[in-house]
VOZATI-589702 format. One line per field, with one value per residue (C-alpha): residue number from 0; x, y, z. Coordinates in Angstrom, 1 decimal, padded with zeros to 4 digits. Layout:
nr	[NUM:...]
px	[X:...]
py	[Y:...]
pz	[Z:...]
end
This chain:
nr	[0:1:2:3:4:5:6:7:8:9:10:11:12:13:14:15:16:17:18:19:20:21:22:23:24:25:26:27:28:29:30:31:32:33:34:35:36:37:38:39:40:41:42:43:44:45:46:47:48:49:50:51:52:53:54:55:56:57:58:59:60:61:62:63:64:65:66:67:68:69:70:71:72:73:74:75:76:77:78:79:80:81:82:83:84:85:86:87:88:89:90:91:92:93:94:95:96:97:98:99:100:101:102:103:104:105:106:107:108:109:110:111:112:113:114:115:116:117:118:119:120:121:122:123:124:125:126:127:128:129:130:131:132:133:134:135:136:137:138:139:140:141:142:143:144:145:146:147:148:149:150:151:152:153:154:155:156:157:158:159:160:161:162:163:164:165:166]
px	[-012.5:-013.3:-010.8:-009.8:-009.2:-006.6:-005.0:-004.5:-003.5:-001.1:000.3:003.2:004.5:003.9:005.7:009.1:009.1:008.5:011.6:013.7:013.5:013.1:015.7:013.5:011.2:009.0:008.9:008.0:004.9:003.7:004.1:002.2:-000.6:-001.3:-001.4:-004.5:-006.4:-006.4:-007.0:-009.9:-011.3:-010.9:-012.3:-015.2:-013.5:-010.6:-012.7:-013.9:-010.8:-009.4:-006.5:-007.3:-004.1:-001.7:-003.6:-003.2:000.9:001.3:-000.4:001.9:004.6:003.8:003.2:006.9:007.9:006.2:007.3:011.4:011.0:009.2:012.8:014.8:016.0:015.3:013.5:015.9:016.3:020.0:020.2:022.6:020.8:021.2:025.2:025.1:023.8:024.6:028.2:029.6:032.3:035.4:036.0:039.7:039.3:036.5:036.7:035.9:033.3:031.6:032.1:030.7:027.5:026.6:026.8:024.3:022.0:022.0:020.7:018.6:016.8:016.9:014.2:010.4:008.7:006.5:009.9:012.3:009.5:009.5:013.8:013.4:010.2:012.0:016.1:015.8:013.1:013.6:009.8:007.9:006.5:003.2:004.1:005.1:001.6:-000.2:001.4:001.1:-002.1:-000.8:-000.8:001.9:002.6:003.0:005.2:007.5:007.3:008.0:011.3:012.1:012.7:014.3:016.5:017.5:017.0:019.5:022.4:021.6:022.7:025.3:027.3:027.1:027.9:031.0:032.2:031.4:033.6:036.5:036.5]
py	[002.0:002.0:003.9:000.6:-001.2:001.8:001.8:-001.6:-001.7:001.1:002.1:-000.7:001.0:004.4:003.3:001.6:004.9:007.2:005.2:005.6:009.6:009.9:007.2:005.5:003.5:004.6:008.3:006.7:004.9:008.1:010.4:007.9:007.3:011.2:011.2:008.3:010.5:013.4:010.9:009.4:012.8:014.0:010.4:011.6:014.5:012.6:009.8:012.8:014.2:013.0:010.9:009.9:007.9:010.8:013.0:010.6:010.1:014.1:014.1:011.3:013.2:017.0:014.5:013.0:016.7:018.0:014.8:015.9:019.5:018.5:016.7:019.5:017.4:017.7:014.6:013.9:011.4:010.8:007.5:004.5:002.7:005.3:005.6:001.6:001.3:004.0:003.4:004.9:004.3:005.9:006.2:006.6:006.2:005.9:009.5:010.2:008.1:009.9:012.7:011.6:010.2:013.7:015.2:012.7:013.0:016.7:016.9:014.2:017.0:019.5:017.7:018.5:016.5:013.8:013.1:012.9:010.9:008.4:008.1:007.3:004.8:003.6:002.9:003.2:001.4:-000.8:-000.5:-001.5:000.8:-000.8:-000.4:003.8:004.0:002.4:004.1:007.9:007.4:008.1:006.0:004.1:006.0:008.8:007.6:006.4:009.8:011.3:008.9:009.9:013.8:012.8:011.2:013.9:016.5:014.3:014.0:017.7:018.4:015.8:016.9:020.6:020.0:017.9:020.5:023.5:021.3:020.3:024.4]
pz	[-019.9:-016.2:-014.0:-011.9:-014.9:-016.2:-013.0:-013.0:-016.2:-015.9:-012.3:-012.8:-016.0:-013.9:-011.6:-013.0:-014.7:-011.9:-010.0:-012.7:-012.8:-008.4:-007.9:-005.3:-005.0:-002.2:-003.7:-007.2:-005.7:-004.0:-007.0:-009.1:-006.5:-005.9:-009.7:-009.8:-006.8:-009.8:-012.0:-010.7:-009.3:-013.3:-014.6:-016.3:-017.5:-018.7:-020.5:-022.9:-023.8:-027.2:-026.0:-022.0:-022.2:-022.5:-020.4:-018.2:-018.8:-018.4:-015.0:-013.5:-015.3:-013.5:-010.2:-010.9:-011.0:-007.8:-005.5:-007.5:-006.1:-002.9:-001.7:-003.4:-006.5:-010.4:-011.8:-015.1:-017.2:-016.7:-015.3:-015.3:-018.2:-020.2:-019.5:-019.5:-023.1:-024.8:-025.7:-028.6:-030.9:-031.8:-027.7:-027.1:-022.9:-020.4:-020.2:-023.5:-023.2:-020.3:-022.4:-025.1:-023.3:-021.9:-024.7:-026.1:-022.8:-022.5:-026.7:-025.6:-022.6:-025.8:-027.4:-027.8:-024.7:-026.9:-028.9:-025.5:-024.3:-027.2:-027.1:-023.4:-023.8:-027.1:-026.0:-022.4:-021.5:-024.5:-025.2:-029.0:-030.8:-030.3:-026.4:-026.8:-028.8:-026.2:-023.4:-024.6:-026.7:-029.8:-032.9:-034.3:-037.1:-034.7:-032.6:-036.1:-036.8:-033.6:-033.6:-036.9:-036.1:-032.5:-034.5:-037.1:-034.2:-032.0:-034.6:-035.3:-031.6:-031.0:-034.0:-032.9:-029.4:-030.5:-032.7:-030.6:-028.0:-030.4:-031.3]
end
């Protein structure tokens, strides 16, 4: 694939991603075009690598991270959506539910990267399988697996983190 054709294919997911971990817009768009300069200065390098597509999704991701530390923030993944749609049951009071949904976010961070990656492409971005393949150049069968062991590694977590707290 020609670079021009990758970034245009590309830099808008980069992007609506990007924004969701900077919380803005204008600093979303910068980390993801200094990302496409090293991109396209790595091109030919990058086409021989065995999966160009997440080489390319961990550059934008290290760029997400510099442009965060630049302004003296963390780029995280807790956002709104997340506290939006993630409401679980057996909640007695709002509180308990803000309780509850850290808990879930912070075993969400405790995750291997490719698997936090595939929960946030998967049930925050509300993104197909075929789409989370496509996107970190994997195949689809990797990314059902990936899912799988977030899943078991997630209620792993959640359970001890509510019964360390009920302790």
């Amino acid at each position: 694939m020609d670079f021009a054709a990758f970034h245009q294919m590309h830099r808008p997911r980069y992007v609506r991603e990007a924004e969701r971990w900077l919380r803005s817009r204008a600093d979303a768009e910068d980390a993801v075009d200094d990302a496409f300069v090293q991109l396209a200065e790595e091109w030919p390098h990058i086409l021989r690598a065995e999966n160009p597509a997440a080489y390319a999704w961990r550059v934008v991701k290290h760029r997400v991270i510099d442009h965060a530390r630049a302004r003296g923030r963390r780029a995280t993944l807790m956002d709104t959506a997340v506290f939006e749609t993630v409401t679980l049951t057996g909640a007695e009071d709002a509180f308990e539910v803000i309780e509850q949904n850290l808990r879930l976010f912070h075993a969400i961070e405790a995750l291997p990267e490719r698997q936090r990656d595939i929960v946030r492409l998967r049930y925050c971005e509300g993104y197909t399988i075929a789409e989370v393949a496509d996107h970190l150049g994997i195949s689809e069968a990797g990314v059902r697996s990936h899912e799988r062991y977030a899943r078991r590694r997630l209620r792993e977590i959640y359970t001890t983190s509510a019964e360390e707290e009920r302790s």
